[in-house]
Residue frames as qw, qx, qy, qz and C-alpha x, y, z in Angstrom:
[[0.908, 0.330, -0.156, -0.204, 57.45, 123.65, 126.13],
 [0.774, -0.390, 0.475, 0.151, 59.87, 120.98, 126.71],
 [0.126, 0.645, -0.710, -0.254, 62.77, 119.98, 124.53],
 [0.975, 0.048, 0.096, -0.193, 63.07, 116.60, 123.43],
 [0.199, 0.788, -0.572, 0.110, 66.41, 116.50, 123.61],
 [0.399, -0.375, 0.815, -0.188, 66.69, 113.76, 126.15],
 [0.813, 0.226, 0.532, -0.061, 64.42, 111.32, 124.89],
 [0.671, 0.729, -0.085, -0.101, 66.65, 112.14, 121.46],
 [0.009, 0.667, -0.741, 0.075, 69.96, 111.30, 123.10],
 [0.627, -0.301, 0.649, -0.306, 68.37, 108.52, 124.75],
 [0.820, 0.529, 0.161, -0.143, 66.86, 106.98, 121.09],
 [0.472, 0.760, -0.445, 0.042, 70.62, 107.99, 119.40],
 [0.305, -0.507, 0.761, -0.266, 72.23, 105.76, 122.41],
 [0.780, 0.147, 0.378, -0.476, 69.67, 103.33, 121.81],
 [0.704, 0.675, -0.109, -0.195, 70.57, 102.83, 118.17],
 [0.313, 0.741, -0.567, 0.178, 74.32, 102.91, 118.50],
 [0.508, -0.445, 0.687, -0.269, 74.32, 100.58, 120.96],
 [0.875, 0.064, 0.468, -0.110, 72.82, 98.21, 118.81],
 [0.627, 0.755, -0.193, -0.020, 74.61, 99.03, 115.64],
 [0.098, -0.716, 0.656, -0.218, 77.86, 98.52, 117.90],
 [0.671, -0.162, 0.682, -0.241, 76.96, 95.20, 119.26],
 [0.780, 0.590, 0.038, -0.205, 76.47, 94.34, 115.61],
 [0.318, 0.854, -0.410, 0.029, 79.72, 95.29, 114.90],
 [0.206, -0.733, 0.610, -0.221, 81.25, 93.60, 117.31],
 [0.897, -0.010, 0.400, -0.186, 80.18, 90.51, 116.28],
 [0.869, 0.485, -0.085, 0.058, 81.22, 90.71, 113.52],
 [0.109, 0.734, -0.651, 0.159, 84.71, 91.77, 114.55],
 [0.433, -0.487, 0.695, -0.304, 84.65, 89.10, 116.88],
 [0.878, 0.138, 0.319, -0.328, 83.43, 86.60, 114.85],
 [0.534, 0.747, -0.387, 0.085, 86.74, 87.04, 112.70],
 [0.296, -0.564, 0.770, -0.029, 89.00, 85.68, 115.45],
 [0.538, 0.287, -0.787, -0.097, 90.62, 82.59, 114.87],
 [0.912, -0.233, -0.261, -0.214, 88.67, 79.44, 116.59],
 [0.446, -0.619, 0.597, -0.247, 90.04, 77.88, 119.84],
 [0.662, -0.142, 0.735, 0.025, 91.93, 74.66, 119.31],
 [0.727, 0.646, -0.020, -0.231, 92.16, 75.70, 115.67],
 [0.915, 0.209, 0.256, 0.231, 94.82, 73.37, 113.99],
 [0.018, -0.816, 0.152, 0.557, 97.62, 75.47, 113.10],
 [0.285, -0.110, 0.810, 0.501, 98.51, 73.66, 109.72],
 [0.306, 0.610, 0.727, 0.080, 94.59, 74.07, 108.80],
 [0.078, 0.940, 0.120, -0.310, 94.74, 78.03, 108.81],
 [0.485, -0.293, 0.431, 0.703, 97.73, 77.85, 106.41],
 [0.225, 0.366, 0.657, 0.619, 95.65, 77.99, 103.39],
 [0.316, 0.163, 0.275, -0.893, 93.17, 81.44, 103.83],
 [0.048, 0.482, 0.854, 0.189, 89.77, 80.54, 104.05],
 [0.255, -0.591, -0.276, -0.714, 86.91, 82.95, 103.07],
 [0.101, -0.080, 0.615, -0.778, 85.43, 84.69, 106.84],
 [0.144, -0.411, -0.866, -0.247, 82.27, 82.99, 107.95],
 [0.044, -0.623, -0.558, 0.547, 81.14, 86.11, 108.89],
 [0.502, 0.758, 0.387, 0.154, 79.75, 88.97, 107.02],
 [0.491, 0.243, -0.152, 0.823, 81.80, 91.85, 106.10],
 [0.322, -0.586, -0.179, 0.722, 82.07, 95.12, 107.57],
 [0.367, 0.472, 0.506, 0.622, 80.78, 97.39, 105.38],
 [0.152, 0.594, 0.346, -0.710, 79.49, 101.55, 105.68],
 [0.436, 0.498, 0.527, 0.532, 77.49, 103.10, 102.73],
 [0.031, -0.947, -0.227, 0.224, 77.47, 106.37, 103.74],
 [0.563, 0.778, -0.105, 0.258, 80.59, 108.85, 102.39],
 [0.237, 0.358, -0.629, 0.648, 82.47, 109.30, 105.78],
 [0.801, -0.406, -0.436, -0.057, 81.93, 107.10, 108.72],
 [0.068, 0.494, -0.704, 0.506, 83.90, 108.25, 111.95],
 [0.854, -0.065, -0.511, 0.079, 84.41, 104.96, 113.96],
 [0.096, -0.561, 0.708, -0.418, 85.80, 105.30, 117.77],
 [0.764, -0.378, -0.489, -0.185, 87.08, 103.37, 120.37],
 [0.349, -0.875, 0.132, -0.308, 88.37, 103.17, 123.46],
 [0.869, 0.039, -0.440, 0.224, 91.48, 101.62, 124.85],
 [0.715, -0.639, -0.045, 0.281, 92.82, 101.45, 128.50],
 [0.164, 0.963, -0.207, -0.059, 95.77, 103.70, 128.75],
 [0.635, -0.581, 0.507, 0.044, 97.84, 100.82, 129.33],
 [0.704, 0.257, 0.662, -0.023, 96.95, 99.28, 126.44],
 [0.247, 0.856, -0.044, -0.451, 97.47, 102.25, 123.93],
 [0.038, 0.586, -0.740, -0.328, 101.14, 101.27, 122.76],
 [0.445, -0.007, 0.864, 0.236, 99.68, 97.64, 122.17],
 [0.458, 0.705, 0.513, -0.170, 96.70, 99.26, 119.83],
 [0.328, 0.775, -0.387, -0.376, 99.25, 101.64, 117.63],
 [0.226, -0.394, 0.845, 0.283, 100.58, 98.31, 116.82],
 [0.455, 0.257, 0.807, 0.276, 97.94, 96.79, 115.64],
 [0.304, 0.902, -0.030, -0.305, 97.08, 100.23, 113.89],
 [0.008, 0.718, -0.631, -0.294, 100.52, 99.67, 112.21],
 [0.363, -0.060, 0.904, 0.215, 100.24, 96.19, 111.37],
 [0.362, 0.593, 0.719, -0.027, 96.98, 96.49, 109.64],
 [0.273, 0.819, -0.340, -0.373, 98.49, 99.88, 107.47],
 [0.114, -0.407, 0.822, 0.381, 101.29, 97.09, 106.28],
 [0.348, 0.363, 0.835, 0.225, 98.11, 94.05, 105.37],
 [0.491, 0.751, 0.275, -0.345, 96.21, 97.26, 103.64],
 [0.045, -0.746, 0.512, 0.423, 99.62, 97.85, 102.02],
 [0.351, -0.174, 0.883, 0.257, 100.31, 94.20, 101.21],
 [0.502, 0.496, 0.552, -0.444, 96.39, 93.88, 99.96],
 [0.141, 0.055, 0.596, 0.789, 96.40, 94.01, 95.56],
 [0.147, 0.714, 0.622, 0.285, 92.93, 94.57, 95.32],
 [0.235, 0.459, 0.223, 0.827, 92.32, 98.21, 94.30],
 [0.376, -0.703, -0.586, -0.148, 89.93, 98.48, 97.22],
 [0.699, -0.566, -0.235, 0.369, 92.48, 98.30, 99.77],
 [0.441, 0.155, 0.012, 0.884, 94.87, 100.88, 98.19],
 [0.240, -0.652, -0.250, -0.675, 91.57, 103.31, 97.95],
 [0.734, -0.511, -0.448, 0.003, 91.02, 102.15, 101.68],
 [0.620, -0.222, -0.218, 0.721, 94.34, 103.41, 103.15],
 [0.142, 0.464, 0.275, 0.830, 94.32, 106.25, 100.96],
 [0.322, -0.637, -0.253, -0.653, 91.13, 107.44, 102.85],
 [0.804, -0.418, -0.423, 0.008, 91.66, 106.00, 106.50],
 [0.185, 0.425, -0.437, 0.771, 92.85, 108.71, 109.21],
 [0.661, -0.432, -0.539, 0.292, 92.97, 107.99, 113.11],
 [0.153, -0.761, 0.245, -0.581, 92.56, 110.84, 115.64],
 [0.655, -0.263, -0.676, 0.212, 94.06, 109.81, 118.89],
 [0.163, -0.875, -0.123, -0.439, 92.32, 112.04, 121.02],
 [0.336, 0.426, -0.647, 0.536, 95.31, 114.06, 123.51],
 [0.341, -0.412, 0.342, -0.773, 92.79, 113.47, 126.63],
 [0.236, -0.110, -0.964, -0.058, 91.18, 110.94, 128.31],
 [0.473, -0.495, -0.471, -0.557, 87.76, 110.22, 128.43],
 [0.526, -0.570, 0.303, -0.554, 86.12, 110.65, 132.19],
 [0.992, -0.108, -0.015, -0.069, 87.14, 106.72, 132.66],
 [0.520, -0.649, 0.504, 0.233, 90.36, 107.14, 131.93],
 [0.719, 0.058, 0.609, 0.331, 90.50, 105.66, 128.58],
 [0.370, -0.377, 0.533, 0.661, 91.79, 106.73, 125.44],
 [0.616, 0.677, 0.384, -0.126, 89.12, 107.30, 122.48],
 [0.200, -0.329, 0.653, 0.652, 90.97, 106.86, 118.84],
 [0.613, 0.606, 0.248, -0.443, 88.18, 107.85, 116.44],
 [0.374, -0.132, 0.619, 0.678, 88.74, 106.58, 112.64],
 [0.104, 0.626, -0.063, -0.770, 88.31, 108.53, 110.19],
 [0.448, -0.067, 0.609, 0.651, 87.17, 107.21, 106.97],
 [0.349, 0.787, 0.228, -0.455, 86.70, 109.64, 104.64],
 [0.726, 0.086, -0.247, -0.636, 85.73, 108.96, 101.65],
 [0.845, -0.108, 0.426, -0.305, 84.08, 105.53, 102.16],
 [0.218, 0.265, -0.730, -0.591, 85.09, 103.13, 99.95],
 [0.801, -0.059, 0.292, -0.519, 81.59, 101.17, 99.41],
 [0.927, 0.206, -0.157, -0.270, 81.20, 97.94, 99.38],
 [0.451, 0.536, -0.540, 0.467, 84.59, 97.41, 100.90],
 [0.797, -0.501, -0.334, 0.055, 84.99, 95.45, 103.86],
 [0.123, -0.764, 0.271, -0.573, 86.44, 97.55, 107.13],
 [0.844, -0.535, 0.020, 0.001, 86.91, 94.57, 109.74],
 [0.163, -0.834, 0.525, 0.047, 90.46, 94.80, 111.02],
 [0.461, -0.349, 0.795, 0.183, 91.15, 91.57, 111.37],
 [0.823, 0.430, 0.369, -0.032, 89.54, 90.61, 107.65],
 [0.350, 0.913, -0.207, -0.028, 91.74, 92.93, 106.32],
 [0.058, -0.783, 0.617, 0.047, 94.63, 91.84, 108.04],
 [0.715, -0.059, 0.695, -0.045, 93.88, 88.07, 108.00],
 [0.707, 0.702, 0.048, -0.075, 93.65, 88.71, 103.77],
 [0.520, 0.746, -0.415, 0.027, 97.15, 89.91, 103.57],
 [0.074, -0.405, 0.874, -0.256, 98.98, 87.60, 106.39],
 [0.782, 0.035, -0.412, -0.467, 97.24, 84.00, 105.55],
 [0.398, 0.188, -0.812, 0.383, 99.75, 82.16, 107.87],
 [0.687, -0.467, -0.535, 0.155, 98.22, 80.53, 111.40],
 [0.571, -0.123, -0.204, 0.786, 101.64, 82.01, 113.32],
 [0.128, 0.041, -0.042, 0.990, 100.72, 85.49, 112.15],
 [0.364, -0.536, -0.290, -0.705, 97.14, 85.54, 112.50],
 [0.676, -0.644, -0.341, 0.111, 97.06, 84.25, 116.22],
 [0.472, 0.040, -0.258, 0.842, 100.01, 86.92, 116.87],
 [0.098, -0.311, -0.179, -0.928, 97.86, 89.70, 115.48],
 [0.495, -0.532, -0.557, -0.403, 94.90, 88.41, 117.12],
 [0.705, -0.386, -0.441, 0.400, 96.18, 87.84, 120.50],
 [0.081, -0.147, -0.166, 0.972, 97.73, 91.82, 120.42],
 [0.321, -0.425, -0.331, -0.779, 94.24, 93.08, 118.94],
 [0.683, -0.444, -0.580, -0.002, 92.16, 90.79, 121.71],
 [0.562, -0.183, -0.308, 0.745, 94.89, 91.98, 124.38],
 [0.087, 0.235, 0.046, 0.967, 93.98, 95.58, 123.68],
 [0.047, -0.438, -0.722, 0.534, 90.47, 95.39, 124.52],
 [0.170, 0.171, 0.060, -0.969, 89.04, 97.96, 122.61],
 [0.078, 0.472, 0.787, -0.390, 85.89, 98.92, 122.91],
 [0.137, 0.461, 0.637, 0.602, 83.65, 99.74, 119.80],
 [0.012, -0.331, -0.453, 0.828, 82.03, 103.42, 121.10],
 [0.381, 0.670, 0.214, -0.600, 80.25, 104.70, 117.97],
 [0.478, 0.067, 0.659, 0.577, 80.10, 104.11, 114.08],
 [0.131, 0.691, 0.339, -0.625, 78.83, 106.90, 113.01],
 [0.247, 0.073, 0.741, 0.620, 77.49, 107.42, 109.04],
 [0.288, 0.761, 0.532, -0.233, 75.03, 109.26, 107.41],
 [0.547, 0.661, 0.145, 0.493, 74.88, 112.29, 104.74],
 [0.385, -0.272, -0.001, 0.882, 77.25, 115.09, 105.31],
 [0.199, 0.933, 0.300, 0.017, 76.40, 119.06, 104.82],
 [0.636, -0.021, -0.065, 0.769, 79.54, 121.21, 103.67],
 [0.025, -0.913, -0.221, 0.342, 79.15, 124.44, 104.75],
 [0.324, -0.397, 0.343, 0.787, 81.60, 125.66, 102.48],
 [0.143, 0.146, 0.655, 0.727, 79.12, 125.76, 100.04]]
């Protein structure tokens, strides 16, 4: 009797691919418009995309980034700890709180760098796009086309969002 293993990787690849490609819209739909006005982005405007949301309890998130590219991605890992930091709503405090990054010590068979996040516990209903988050707490033009331009620059590449119910064997 045959396994069904493949045609079960092939279906889980399937999915994730599209759930990614989702994702990435939306991430990407956050950047800041070519030939946007820098005096117009002074004032924050609401994102005309949706948020970024998981409803599950813990969601591990990876991606990949060129090894060249590594030192420009802990930056914007660092910049976007300071706009959760800056952030008043109660979400974002719960957000940090829960939001740990593995940066695995190998590299994938390509050569790139997989940094998996970690968030555990979810907050629901709480929007997870990097650059909403960070465009919330830094409203200025100047600093959102900085941030954008290192995120963009980095390349990374959405691998898996991965969410569903957990089983604790400890119990």
């Amino acid at each position: 009797m045959r396994r069904p293993s493949g045609f079960l990787v092939a279906c889980v690849t399937m999915v994730l691919s599209l759930c990614l490609t989702a994702s990435g819209r939306t991430q990407a739909a956050a950047q800041p418009q070519a030939g946007a006005q820098p005096g117009a982005a002074a004032q924050p405007a609401a994102p005309a995309d949706p948020p970024l949301t998981f409803d599950s309890d813990v969601v591990l998130w990876g991606f990949s980034i060129a090894p060249d590219k590594t030192a420009d991605y802990e930056k914007v890992l660092e910049k976007l700890k300071t706009a959760l930091k800056m952030i008043k709503r109660p979400e974002a405090a719960q957000q940090l709180a829960a939001w740990k990054i593995i940066k695995n010590s190998k590299p994938q068979t390509d050569g790139t760098i997989l940094y998996v996040h970690v968030l555990n516990p979810v907050v629901k209903g709480a929007d997870y796009s990097i650059m909403h988050l960070y465009y919330e707490a830094f409203p200025e033009y100047k600093d959102r086309k900085e941030f954008y331009d290192l995120y963009a620059g980095t390349k990374p590449n959405a691998l898996f969002a991965i969410q569903g119910p957990t089983t604790d064997f400890s119990k």
